[in-house]
Biotite code that builds the C-alpha atoms (Angstrom):
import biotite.structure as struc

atoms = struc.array([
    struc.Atom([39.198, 4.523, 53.077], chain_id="A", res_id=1, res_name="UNK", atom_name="CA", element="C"),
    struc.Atom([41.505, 5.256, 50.286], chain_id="A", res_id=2, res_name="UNK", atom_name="CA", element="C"),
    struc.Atom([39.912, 4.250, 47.314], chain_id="A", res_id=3, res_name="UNK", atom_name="CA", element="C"),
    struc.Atom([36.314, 3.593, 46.824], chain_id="A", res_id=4, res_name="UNK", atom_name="CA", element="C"),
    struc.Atom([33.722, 2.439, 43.965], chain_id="A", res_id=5, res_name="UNK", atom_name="CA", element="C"),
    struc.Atom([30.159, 3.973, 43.805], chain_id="A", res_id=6, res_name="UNK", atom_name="CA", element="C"),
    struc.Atom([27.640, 2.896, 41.504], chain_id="A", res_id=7, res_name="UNK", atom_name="CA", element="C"),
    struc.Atom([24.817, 5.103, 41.242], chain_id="A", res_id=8, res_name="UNK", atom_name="CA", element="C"),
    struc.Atom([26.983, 7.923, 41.079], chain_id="A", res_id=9, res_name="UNK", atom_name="CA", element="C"),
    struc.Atom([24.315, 9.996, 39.047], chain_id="A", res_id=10, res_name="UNK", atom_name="CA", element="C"),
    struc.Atom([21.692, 9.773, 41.866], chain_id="A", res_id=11, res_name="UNK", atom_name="CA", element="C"),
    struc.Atom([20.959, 12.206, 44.387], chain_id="A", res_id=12, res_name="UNK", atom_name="CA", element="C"),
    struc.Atom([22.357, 10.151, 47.478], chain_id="A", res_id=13, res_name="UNK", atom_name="CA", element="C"),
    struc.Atom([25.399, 8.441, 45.314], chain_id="A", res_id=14, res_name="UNK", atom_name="CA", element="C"),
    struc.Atom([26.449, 11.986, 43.974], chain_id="A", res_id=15, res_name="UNK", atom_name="CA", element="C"),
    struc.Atom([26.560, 13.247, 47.315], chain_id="A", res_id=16, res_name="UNK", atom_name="CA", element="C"),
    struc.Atom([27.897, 9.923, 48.627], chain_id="A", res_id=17, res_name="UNK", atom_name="CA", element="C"),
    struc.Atom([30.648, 10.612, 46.115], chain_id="A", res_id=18, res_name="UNK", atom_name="CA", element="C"),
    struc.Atom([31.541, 14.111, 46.855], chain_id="A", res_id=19, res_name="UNK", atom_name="CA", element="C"),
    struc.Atom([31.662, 13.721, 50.484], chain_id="A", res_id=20, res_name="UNK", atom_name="CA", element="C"),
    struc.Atom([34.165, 11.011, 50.272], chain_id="A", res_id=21, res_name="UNK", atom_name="CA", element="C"),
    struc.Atom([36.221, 12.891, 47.805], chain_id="A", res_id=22, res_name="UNK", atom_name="CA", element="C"),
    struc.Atom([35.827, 15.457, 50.130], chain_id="A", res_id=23, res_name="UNK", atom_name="CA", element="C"),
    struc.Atom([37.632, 13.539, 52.791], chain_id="A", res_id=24, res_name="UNK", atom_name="CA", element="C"),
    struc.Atom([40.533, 12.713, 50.089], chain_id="A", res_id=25, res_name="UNK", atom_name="CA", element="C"),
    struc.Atom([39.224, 9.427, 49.060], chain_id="A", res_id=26, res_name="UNK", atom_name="CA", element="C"),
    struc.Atom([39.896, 8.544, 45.458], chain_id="A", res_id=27, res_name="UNK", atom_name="CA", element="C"),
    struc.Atom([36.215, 7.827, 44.225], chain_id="A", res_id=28, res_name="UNK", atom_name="CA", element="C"),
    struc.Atom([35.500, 5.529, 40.770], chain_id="A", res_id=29, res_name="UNK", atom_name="CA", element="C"),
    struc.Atom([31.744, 6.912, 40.016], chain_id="A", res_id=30, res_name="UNK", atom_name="CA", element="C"),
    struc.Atom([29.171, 4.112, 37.606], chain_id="A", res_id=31, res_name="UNK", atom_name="CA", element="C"),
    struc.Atom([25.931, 4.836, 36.060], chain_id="A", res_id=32, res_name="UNK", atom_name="CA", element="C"),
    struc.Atom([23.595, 4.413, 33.719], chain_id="A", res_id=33, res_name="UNK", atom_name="CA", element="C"),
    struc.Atom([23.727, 8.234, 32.263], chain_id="A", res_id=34, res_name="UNK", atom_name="CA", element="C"),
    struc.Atom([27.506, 8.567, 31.830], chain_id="A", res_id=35, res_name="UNK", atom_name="CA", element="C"),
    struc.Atom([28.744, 4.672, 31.941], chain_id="A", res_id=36, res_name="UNK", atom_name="CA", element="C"),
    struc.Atom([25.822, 2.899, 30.289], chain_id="A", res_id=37, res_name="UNK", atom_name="CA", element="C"),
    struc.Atom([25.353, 0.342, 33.313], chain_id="A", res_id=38, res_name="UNK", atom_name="CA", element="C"),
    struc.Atom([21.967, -1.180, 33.379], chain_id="A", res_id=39, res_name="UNK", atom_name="CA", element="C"),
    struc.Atom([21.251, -3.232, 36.445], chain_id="A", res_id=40, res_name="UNK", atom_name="CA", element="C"),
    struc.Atom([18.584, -5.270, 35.155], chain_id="A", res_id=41, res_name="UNK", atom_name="CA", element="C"),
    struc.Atom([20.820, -6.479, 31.864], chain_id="A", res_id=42, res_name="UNK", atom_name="CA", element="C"),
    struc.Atom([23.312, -8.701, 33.477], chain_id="A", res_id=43, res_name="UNK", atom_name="CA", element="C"),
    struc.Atom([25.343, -8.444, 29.923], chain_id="A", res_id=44, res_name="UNK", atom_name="CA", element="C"),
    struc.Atom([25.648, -4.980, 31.024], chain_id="A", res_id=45, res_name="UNK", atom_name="CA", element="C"),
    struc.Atom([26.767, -5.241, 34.268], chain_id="A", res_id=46, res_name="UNK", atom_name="CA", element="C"),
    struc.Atom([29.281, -7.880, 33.277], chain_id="A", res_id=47, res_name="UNK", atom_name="CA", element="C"),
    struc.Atom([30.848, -5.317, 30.556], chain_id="A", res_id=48, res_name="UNK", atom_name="CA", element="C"),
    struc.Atom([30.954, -2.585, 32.936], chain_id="A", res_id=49, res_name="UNK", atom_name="CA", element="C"),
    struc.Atom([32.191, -3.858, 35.797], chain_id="A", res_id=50, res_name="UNK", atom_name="CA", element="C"),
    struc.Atom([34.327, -6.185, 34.131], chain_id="A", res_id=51, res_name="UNK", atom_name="CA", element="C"),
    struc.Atom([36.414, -2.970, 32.719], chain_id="A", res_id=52, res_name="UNK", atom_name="CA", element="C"),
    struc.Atom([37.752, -1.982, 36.679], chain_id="A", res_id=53, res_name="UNK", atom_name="CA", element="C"),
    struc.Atom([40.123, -3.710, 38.159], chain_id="A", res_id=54, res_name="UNK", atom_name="CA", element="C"),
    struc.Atom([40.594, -2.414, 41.588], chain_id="A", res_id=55, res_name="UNK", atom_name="CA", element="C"),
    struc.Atom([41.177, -3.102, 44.504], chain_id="A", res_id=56, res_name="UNK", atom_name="CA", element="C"),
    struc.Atom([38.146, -0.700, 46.003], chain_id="A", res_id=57, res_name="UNK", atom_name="CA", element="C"),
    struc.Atom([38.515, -0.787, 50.070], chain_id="A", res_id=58, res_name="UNK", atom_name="CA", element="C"),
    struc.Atom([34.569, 1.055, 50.013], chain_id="A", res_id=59, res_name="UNK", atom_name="CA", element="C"),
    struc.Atom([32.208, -0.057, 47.530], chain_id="A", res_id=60, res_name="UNK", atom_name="CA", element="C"),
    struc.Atom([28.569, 2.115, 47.414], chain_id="A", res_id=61, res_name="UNK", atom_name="CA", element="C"),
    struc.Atom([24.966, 0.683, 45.687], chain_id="A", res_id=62, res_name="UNK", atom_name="CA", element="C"),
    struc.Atom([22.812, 3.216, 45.553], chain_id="A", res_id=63, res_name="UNK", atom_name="CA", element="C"),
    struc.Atom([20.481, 1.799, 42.908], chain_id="A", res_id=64, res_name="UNK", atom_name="CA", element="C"),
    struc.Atom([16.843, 1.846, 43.098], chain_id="A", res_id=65, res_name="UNK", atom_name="CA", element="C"),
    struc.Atom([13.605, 2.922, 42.040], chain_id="A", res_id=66, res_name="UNK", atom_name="CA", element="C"),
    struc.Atom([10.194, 3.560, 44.243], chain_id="A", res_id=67, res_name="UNK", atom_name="CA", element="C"),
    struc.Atom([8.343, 2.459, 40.648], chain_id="A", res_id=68, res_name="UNK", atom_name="CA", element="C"),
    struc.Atom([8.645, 2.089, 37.224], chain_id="A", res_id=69, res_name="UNK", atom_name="CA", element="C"),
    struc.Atom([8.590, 5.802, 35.168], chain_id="A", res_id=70, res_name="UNK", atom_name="CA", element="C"),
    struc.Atom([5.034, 6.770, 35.048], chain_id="A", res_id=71, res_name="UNK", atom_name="CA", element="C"),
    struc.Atom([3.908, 4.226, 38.276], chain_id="A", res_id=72, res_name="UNK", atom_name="CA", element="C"),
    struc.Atom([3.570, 5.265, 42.019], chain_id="A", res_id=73, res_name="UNK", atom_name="CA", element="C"),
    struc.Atom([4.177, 2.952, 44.996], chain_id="A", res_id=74, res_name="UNK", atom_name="CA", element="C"),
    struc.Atom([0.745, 0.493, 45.406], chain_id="A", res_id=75, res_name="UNK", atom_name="CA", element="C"),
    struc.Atom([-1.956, 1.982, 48.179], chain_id="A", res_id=76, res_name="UNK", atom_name="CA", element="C"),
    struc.Atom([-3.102, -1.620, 48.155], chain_id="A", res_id=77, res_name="UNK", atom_name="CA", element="C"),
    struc.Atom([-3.237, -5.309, 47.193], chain_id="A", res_id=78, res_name="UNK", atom_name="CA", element="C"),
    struc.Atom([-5.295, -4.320, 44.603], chain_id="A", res_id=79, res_name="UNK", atom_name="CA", element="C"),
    struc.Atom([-3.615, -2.031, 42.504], chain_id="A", res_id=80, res_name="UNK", atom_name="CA", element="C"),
    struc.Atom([-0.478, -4.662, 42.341], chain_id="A", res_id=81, res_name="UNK", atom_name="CA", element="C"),
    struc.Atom([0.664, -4.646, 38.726], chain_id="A", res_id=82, res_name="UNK", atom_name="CA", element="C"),
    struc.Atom([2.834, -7.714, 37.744], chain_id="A", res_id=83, res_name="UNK", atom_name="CA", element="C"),
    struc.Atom([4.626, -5.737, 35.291], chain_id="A", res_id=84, res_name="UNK", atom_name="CA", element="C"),
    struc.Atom([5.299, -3.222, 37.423], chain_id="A", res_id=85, res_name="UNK", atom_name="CA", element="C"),
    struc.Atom([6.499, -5.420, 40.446], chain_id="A", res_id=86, res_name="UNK", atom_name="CA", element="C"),
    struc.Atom([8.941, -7.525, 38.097], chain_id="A", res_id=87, res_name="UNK", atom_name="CA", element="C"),
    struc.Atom([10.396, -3.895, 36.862], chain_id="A", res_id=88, res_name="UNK", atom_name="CA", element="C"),
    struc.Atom([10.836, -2.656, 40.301], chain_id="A", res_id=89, res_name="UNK", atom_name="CA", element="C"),
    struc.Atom([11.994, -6.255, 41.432], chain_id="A", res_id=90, res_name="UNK", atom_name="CA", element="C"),
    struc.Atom([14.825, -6.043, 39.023], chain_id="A", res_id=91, res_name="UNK", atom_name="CA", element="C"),
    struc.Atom([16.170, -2.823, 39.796], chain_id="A", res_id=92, res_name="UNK", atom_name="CA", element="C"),
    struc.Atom([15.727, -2.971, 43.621], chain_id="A", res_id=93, res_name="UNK", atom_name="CA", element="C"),
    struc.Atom([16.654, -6.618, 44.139], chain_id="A", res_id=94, res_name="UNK", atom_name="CA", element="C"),
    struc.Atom([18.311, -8.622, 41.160], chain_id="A", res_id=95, res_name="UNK", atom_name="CA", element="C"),
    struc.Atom([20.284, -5.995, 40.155], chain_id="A", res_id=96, res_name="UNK", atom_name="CA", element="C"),
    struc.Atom([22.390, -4.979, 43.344], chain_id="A", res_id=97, res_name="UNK", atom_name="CA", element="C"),
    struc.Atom([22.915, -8.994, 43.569], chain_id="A", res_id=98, res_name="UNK", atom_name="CA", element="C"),
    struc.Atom([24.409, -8.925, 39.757], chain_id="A", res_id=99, res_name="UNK", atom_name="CA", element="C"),
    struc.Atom([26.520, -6.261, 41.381], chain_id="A", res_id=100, res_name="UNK", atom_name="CA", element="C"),
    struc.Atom([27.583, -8.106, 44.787], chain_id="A", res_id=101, res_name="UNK", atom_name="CA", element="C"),
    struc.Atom([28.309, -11.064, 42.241], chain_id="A", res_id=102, res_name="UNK", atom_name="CA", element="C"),
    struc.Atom([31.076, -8.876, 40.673], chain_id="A", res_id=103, res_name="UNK", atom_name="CA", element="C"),
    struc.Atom([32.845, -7.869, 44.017], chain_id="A", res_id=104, res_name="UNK", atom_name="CA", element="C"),
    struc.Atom([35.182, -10.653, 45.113], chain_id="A", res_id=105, res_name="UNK", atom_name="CA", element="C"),
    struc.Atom([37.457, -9.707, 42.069], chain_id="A", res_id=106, res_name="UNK", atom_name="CA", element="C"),
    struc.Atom([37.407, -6.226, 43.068], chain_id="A", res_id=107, res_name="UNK", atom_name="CA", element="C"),
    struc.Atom([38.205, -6.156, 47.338], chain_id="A", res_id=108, res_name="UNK", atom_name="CA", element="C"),
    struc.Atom([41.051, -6.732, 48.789], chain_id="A", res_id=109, res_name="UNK", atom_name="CA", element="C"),
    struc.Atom([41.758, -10.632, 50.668], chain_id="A", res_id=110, res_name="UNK", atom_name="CA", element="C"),
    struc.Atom([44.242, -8.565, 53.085], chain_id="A", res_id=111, res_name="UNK", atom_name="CA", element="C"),
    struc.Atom([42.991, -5.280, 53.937], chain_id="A", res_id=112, res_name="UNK", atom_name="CA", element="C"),
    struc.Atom([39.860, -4.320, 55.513], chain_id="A", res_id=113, res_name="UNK", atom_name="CA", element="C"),
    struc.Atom([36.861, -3.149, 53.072], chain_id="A", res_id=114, res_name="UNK", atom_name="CA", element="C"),
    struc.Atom([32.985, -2.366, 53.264], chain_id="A", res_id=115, res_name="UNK", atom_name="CA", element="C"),
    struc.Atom([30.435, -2.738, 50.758], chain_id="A", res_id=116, res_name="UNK", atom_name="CA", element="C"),
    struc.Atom([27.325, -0.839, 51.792], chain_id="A", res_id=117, res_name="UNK", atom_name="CA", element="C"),
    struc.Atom([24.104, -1.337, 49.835], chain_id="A", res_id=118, res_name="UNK", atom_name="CA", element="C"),
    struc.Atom([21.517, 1.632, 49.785], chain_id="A", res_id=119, res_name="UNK", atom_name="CA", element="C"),
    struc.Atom([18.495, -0.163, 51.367], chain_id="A", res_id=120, res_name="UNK", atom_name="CA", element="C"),
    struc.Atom([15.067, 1.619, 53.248], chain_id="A", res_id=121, res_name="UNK", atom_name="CA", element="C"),
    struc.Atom([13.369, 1.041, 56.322], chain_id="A", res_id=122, res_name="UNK", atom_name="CA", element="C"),
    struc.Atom([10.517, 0.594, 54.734], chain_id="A", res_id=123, res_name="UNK", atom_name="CA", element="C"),
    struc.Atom([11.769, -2.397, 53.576], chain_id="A", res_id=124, res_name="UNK", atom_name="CA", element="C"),
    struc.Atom([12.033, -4.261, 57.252], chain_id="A", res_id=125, res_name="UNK", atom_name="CA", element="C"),
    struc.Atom([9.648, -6.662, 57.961], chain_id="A", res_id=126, res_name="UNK", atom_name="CA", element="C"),
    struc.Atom([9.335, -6.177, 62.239], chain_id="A", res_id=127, res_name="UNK", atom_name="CA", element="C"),
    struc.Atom([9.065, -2.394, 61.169], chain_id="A", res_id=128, res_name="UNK", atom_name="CA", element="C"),
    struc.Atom([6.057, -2.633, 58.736], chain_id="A", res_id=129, res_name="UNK", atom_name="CA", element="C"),
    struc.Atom([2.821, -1.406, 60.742], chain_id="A", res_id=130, res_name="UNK", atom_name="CA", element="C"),
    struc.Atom([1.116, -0.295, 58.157], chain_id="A", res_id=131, res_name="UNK", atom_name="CA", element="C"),
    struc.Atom([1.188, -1.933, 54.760], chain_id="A", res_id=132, res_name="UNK", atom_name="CA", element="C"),
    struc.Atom([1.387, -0.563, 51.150], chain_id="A", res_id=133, res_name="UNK", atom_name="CA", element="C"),
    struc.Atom([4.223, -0.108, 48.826], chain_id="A", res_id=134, res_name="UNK", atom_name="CA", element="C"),
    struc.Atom([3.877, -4.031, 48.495], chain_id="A", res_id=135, res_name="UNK", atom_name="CA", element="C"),
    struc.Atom([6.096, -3.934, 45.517], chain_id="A", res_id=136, res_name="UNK", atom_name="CA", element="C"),
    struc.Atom([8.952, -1.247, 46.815], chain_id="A", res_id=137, res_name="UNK", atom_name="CA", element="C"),
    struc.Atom([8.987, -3.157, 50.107], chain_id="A", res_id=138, res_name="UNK", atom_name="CA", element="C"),
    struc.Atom([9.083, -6.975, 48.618], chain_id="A", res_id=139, res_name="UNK", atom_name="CA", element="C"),
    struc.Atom([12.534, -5.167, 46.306], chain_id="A", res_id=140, res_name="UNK", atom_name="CA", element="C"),
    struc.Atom([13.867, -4.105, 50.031], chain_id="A", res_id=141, res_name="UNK", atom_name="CA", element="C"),
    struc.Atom([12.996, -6.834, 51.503], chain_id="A", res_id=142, res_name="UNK", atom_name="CA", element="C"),
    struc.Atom([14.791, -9.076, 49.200], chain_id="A", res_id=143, res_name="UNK", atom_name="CA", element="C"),
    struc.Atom([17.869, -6.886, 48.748], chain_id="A", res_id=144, res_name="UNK", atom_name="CA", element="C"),
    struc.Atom([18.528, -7.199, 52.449], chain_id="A", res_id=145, res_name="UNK", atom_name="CA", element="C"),
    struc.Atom([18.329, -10.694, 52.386], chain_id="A", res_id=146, res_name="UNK", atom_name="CA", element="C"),
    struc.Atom([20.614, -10.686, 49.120], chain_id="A", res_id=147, res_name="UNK", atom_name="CA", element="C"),
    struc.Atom([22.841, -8.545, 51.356], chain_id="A", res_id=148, res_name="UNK", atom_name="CA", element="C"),
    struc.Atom([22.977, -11.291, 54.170], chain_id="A", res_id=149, res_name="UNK", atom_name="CA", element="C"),
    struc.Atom([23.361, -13.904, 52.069], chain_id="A", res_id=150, res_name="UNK", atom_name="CA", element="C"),
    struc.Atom([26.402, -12.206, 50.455], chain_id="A", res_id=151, res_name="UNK", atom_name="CA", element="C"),
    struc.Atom([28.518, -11.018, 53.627], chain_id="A", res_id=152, res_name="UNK", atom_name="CA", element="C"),
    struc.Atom([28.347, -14.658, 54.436], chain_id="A", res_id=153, res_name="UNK", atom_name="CA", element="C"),
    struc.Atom([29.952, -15.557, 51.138], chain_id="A", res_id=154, res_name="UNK", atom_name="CA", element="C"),
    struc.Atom([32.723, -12.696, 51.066], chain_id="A", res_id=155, res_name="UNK", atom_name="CA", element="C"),
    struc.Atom([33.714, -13.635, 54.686], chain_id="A", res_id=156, res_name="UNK", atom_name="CA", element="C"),
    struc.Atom([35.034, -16.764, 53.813], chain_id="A", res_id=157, res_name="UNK", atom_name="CA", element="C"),
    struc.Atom([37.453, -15.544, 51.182], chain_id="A", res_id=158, res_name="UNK", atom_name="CA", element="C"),
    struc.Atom([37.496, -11.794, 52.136], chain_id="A", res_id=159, res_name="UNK", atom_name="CA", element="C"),
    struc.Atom([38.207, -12.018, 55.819], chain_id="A", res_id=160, res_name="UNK", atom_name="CA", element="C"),
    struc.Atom([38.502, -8.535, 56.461], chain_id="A", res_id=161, res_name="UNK", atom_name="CA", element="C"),
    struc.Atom([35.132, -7.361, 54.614], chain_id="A", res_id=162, res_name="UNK", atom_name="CA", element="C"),
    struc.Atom([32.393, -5.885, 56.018], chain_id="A", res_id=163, res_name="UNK", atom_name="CA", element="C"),
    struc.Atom([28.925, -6.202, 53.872], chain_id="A", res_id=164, res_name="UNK", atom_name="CA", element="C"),
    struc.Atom([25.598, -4.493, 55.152], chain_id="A", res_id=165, res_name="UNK", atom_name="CA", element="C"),
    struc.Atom([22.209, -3.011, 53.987], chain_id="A", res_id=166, res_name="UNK", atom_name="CA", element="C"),
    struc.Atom([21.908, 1.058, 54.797], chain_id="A", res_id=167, res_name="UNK", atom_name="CA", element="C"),
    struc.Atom([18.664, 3.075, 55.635], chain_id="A", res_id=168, res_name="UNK", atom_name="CA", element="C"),
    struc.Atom([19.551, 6.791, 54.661], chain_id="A", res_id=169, res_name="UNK", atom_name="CA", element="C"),
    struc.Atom([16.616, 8.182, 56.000], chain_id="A", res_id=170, res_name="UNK", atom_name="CA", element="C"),
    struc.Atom([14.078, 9.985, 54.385], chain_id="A", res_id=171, res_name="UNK", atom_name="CA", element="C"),
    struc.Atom([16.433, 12.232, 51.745], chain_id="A", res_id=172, res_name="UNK", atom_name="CA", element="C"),
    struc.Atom([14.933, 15.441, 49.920], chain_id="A", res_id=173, res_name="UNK", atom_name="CA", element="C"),
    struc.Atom([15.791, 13.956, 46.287], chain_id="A", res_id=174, res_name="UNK", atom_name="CA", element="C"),
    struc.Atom([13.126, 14.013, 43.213], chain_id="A", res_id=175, res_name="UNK", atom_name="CA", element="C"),
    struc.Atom([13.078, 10.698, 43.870], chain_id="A", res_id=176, res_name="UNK", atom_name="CA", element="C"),
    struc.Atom([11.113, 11.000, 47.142], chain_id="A", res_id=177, res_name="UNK", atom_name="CA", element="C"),
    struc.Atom([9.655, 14.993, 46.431], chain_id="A", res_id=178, res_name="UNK", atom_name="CA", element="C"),
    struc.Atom([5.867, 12.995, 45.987], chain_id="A", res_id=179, res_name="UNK", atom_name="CA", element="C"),
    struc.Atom([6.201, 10.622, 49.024], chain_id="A", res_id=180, res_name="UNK", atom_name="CA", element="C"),
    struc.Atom([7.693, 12.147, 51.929], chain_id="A", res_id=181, res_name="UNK", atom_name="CA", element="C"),
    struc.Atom([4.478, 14.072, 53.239], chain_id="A", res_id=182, res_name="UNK", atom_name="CA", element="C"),
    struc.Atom([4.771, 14.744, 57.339], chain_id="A", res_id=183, res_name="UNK", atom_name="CA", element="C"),
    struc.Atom([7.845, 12.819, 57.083], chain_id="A", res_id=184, res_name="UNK", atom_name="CA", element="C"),
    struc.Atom([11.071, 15.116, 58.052], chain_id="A", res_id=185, res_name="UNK", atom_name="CA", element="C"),
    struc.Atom([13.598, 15.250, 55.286], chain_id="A", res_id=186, res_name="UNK", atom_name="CA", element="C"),
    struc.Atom([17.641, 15.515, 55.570], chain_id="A", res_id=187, res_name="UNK", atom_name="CA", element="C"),
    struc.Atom([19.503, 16.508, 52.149], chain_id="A", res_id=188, res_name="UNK", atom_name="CA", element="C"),
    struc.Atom([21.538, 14.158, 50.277], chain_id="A", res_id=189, res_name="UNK", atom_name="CA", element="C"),
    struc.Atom([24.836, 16.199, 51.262], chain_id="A", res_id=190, res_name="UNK", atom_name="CA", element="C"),
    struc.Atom([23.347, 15.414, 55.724], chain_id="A", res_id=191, res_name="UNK", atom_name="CA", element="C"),
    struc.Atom([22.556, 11.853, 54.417], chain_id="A", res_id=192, res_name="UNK", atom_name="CA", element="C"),
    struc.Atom([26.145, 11.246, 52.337], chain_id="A", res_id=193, res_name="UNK", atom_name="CA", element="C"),
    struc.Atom([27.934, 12.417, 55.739], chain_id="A", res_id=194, res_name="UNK", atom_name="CA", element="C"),
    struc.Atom([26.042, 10.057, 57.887], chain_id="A", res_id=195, res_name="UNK", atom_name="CA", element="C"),
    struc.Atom([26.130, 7.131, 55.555], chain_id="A", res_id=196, res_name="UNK", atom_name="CA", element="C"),
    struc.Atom([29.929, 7.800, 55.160], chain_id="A", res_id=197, res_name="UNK", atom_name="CA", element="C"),
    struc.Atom([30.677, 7.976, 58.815], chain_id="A", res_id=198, res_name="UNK", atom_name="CA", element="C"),
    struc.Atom([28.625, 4.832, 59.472], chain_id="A", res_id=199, res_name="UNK", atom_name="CA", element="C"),
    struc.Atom([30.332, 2.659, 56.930], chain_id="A", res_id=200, res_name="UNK", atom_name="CA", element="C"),
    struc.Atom([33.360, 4.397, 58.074], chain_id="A", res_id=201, res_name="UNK", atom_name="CA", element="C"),
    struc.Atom([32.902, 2.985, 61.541], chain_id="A", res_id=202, res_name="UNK", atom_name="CA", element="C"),
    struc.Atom([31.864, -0.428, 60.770], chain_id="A", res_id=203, res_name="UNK", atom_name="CA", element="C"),
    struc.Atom([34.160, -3.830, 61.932], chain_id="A", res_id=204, res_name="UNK", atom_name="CA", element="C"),
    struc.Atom([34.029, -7.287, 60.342], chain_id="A", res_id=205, res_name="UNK", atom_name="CA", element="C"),
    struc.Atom([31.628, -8.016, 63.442], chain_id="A", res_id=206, res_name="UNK", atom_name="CA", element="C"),
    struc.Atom([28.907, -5.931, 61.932], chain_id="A", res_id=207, res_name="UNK", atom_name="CA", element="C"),
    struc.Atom([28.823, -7.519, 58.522], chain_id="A", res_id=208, res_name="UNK", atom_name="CA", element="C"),
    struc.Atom([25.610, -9.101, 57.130], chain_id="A", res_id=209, res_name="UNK", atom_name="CA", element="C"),
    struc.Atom([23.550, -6.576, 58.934], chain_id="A", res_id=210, res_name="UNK", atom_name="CA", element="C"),
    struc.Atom([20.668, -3.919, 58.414], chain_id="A", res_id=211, res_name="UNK", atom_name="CA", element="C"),
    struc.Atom([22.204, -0.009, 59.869], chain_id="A", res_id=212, res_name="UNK", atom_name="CA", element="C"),
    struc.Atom([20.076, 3.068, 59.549], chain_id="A", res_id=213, res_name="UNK", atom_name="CA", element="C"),
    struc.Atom([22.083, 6.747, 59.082], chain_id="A", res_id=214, res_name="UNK", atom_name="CA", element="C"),
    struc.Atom([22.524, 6.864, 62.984], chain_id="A", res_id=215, res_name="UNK", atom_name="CA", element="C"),
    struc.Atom([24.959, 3.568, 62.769], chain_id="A", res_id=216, res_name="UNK", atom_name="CA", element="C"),
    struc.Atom([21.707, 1.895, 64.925], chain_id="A", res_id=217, res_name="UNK", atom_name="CA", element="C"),
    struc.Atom([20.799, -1.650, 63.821], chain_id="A", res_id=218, res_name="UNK", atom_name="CA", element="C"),
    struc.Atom([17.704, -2.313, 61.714], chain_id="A", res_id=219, res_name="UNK", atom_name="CA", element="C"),
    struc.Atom([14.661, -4.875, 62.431], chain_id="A", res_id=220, res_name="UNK", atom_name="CA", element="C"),
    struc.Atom([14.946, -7.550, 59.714], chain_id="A", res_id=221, res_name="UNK", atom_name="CA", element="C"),
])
């Protein structure tokens, strides 16, 4: 990797993501919301902001995404589904890393190897869910994985040499999960930006389209 794009550069995973790749001597182009003014869910937005780079960006990082709106928590049940709240969580989670993905083509290489990794969650995988909840969080996972299918098939026909998958960080120690993780054992962002890196560092245009967790082991869709 010589030169890589990460959007979501103000989060705790994407900040780390960024530093560790700088780290190796990677030349890193940080978006977000707080210092660029992107807004995933206004595709005017998106279009202005990414339409001011011009590349080419051999990695490219999305590590948008919110468990539920500001002032929400993650449903318990059927029952507490809000649609107001789904929609808002639908459109960070889901429609806007596919207004992103829409904006890549332009900005990878057709003749060198690249990899687009998009921050996914476990929790999101269908054959993993055994015990329900976080109906709206999962549904956003769900669909981004299936938006991140979907677009590896597209790029491979023009972008022969690029790799597109979904990433499961594992459980990271961010204010973002500091109410949810419980029993669950946490890794920092700085563990979880090494082992993302290294994965997407390892992947071939045979794994595109797929679902990886930190360990570089495949996902159940």
């Amino acid at each position: 990797m010589e030169n890589a794009l990460i959007i979501g550069a103000s989060g705790g995973i994407g900040a780390a993501v960024a530093q560790e790749m700088s780290a190796r001597g990677v030349t890193v182009t940080g978006l977000s919301r707080s210092v660029d003014g992107l807004d995933v869910t206004d595709p005017a937005s998106v279009a202005r902001v990414m339409g001011d780079l011009s590349g080419p960006y051999d990695c490219v990082f999305i590590a948008v995404g919110v468990l539920a709106p500001t002032g929400g928590v993650p449903e318990k049940s059927l029952g507490a589904i809000d649609a107001n709240a789904m929609a808002q969580v639908m459109a960070v989670n889901a429609i806007g890393p596919a207004l992103l993905l829409a904006q890549l083509p332009r900005l990878l290489s057709k003749d060198r190897a690249s990899v687009v990794g998009v921050l996914s969650a476990r929790v999101g995988s269908i054959g993993d869910n055994q015990i329900g909840g976080w109906h709206s969080y999962r549904a956003s996972k769900a669909a981004v994985n299936q938006i991140v299918h979907g677009a590896a098939i597209e790029l491979r026909r023009s972008h022969k040499g690029a790799v597109c998958v979904a990433l499961h960080p594992g459980t990271v120690a961010t204010p973002f999960t500091a109410d949810y993780a419980g029993r669950h054992s946490t890794v920092s962002p700085d563990e979880a930006a090494r082992n993302l890196v290294n994965v997407m560092a390892g992947l071939t245009p045979a794994d595109t389209g797929r679902f990886f967790d930190y360990a570089g082991k495949s996902v159940p869709w």
